[in-house]
One Martini backbone bead per residue (centre of mass of N, CA, C, O) as a GRO file, in nm:
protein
  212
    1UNK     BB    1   4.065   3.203  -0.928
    2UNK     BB    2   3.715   3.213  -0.953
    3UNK     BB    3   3.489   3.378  -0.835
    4UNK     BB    4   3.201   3.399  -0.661
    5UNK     BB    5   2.938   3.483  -0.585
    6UNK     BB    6   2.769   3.708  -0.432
    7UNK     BB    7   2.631   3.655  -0.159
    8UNK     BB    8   2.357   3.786  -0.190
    9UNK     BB    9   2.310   3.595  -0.442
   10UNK     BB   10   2.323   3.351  -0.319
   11UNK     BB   11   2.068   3.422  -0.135
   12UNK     BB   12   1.878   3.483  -0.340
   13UNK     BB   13   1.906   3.164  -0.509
   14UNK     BB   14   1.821   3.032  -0.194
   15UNK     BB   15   1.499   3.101  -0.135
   16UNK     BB   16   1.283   2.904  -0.260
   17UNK     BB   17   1.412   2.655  -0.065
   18UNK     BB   18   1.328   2.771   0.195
   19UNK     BB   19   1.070   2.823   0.147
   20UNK     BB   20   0.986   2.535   0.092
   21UNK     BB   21   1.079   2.450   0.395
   22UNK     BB   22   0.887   2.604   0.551
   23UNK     BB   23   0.610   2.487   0.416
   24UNK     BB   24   0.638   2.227   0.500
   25UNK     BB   25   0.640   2.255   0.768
   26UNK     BB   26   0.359   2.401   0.800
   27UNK     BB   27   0.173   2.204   0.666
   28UNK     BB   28   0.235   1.962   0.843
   29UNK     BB   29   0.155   2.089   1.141
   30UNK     BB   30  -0.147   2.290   0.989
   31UNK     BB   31  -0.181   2.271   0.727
   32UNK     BB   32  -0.349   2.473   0.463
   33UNK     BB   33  -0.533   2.656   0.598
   34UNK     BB   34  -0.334   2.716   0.885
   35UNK     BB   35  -0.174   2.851   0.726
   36UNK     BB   36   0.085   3.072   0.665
   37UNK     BB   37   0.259   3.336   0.532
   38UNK     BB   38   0.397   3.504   0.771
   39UNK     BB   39   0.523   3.205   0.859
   40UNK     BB   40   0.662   3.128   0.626
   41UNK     BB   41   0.861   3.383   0.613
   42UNK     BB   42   0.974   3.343   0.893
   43UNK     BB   43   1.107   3.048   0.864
   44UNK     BB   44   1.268   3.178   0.589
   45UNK     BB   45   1.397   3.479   0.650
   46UNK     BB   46   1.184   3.696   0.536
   47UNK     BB   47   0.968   3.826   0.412
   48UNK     BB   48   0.623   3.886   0.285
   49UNK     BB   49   0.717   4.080   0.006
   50UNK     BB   50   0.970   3.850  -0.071
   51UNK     BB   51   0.782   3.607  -0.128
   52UNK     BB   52   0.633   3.731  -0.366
   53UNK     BB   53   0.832   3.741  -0.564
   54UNK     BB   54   0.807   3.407  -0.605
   55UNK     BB   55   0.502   3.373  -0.496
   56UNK     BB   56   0.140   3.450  -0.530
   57UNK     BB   57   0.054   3.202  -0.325
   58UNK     BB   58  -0.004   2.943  -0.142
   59UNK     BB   59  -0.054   2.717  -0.432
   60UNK     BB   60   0.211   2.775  -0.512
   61UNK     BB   61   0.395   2.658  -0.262
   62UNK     BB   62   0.231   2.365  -0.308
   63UNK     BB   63   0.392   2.325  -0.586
   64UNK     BB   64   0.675   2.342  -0.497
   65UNK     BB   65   0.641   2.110  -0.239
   66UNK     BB   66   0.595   1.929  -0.460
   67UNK     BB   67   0.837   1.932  -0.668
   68UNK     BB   68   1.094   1.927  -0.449
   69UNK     BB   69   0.993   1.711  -0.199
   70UNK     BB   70   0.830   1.462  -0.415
   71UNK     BB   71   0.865   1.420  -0.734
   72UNK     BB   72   1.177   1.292  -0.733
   73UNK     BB   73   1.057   0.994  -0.612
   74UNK     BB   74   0.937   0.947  -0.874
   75UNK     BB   75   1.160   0.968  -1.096
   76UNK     BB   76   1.338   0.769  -0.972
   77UNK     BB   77   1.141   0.501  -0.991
   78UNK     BB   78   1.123   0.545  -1.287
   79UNK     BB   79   1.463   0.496  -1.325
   80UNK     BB   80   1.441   0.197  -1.197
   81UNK     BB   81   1.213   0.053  -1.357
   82UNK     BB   82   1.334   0.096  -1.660
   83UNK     BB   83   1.642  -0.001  -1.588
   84UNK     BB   84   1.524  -0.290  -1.538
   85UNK     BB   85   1.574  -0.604  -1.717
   86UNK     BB   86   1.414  -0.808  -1.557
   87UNK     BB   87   1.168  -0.987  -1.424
   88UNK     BB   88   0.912  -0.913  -1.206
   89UNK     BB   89   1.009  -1.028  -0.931
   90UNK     BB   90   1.303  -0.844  -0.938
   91UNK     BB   91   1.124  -0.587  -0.981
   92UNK     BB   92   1.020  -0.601  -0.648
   93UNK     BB   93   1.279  -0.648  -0.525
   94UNK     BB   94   1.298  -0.363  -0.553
   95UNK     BB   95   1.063  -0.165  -0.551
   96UNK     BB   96   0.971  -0.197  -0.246
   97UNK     BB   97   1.241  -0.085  -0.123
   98UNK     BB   98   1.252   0.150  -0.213
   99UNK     BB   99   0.954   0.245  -0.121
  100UNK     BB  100   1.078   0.210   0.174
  101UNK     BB  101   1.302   0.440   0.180
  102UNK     BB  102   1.148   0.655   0.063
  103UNK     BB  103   0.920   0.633   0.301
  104UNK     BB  104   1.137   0.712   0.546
  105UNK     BB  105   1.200   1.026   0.445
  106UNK     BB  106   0.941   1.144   0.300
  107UNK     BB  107   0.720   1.395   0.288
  108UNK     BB  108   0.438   1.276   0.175
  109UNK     BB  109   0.293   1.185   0.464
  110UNK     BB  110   0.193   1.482   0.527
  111UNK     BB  111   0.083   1.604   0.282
  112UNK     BB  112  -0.091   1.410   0.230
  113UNK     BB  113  -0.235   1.390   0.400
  114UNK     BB  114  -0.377   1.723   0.369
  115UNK     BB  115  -0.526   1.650   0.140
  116UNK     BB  116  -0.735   1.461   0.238
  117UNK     BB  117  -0.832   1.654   0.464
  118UNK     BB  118  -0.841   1.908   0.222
  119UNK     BB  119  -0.962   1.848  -0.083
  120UNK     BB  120  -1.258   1.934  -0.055
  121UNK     BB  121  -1.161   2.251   0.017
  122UNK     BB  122  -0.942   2.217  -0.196
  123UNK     BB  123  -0.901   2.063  -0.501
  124UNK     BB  124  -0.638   2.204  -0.613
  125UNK     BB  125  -0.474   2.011  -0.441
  126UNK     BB  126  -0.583   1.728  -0.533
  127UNK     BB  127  -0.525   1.732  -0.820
  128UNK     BB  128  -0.207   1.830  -0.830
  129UNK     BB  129  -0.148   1.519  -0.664
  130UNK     BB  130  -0.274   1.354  -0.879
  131UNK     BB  131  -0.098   1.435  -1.157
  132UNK     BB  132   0.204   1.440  -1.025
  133UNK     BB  133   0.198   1.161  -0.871
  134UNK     BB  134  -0.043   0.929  -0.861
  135UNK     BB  135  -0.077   0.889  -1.183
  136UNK     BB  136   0.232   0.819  -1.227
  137UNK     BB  137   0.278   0.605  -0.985
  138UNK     BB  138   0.038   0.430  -1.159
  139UNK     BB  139   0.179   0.402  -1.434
  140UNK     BB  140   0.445   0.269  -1.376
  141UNK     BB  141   0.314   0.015  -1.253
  142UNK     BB  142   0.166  -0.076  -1.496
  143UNK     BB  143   0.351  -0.108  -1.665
  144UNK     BB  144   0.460  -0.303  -1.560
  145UNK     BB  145   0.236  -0.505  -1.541
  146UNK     BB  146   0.201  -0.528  -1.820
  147UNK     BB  147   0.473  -0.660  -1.944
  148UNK     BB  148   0.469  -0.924  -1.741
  149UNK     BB  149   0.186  -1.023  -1.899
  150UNK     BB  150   0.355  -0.992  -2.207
  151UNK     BB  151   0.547  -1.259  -2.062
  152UNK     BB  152   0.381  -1.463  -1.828
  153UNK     BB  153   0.416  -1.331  -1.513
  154UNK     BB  154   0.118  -1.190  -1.485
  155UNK     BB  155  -0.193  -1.237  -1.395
  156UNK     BB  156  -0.493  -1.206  -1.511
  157UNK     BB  157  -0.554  -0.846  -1.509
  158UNK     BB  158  -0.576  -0.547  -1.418
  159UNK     BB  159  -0.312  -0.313  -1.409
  160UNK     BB  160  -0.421  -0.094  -1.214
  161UNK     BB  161  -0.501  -0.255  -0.970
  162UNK     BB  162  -0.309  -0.403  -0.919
  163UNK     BB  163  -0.087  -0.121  -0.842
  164UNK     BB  164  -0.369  -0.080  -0.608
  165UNK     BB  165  -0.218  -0.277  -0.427
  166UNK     BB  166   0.108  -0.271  -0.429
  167UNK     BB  167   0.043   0.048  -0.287
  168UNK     BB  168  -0.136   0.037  -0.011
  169UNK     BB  169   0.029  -0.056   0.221
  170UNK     BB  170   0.206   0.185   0.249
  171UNK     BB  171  -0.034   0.410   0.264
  172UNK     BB  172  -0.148   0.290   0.564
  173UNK     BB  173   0.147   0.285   0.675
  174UNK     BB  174   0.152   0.635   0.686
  175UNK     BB  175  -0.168   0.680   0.753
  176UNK     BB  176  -0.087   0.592   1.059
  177UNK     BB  177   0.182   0.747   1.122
  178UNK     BB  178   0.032   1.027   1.137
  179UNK     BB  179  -0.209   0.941   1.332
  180UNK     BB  180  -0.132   0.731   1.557
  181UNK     BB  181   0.189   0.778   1.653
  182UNK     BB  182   0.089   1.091   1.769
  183UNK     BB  183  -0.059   0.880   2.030
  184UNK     BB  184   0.116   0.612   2.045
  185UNK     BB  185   0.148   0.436   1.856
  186UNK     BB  186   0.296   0.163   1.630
  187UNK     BB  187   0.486   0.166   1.377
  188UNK     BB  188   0.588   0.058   1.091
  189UNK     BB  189   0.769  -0.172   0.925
  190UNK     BB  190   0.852  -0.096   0.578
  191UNK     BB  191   1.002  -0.313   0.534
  192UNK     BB  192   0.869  -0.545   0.637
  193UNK     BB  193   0.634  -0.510   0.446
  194UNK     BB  194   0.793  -0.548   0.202
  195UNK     BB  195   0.873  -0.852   0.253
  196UNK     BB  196   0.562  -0.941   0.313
  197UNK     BB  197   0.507  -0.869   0.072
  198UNK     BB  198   0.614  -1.024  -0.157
  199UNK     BB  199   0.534  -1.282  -0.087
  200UNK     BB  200   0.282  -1.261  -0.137
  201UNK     BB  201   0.306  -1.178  -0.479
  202UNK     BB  202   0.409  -1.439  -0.546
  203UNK     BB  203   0.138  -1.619  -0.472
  204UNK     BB  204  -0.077  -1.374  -0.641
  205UNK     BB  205   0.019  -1.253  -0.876
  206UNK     BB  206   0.259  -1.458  -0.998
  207UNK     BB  207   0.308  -1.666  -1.181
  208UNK     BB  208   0.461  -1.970  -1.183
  209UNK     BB  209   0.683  -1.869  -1.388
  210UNK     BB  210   0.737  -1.577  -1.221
  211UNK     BB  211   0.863  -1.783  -1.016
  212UNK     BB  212   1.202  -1.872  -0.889
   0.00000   0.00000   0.00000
């Protein structure tokens, strides 16, 4: 049996991912501003000089805790709308289920309100967030709904705005969740939302032949 690597290497190589889940954890709770890098190095169990190893601004953890945290789940569903074969409506039925599991679960909706409530004074929070994530899965759906229409399935219209109906509700049910439901509110049931959006967009998105 071949050894494994020495403990000290394996913790060596373990510490970008703490870092970047305390970096989520503090971002999520205090926002970008009020974010300390000794806050975030105190709770991945660093040093803040052992830190500076690894990212040497709070810009570049905010891009780590983006590629690491969230941006997994934008190329997941990028690779589940590419292999589904069938037409748009089975599309919506996988697409929709899946965008509710995973925004069930997924840090987006903490770090998302973050960005919107502070890209004005940090704009290259907002640029770096548009580009990995917003723009990304605005791409993929449009393509789909490009596709669909090109099969006779889905009614014409900009295939970027259907794209921007598809996934609003879901942006709403989120930032519901961080603004109001720690105040008192009851949250979205996603399943629920993803269930009754699916029926409307079958009544007015999909041409009548593109409905089962």
């Amino acid at each position: 049996m071949q050894p494994g690597p020495p403990k000290f290497q394996r913790r060596k190589d373990d510490r970008p991912g703490e870092i970047v889940a305390a970096a989520l954890a503090v971002f999520s709770e205090k926002g970008f501003a009020a974010a300390r890098l000794d806050e975030i190095a105190r709770r991945a169990g660093v040093s803040k000089g052992a830190l500076y190893l690894y990212y040497e601004t709070k810009e570049d953890i905010f891009h780590a805790v983006v590629k690491t945290a969230v941006a997994p789940d934008v190329e997941m569903v990028k690779a589940r709308l590419e292999a589904f074969p069938g037409p748009a409506a089975g599309l919506l039925e996988v697409f929709l289920p899946t965008i509710a599991s995973i925004l069930s679960v997924s840090p987006v909706a903490s770090i998302g309100k973050m960005v919107i409530s502070e890209g004005r004074n940090f704009p290259e929070l907002a640029r770096y967030w548009h580009d990995e994530l917003v723009a990304p899965m605005i791409g993929i759906v449009s393509g789909m709904i490009k596709r669909a229409q090109e099969r006779g399935e889905v009614r014409a219209g900009d295939a970027k705005l259907f794209a921007i109906e598809i996934v609003s509700p879901f942006l709403m049910a989120l930032l519901w969740r961080e603004t109001f439901v720690p105040i008192g509110a009851q949250p979205f049931d996603l399943n629920a939302l993803a269930a009754q959006h699916l029926s409307v967009l079958k009544g007015g998105m999909l041409t009548p032949g593109g409905v089962p």
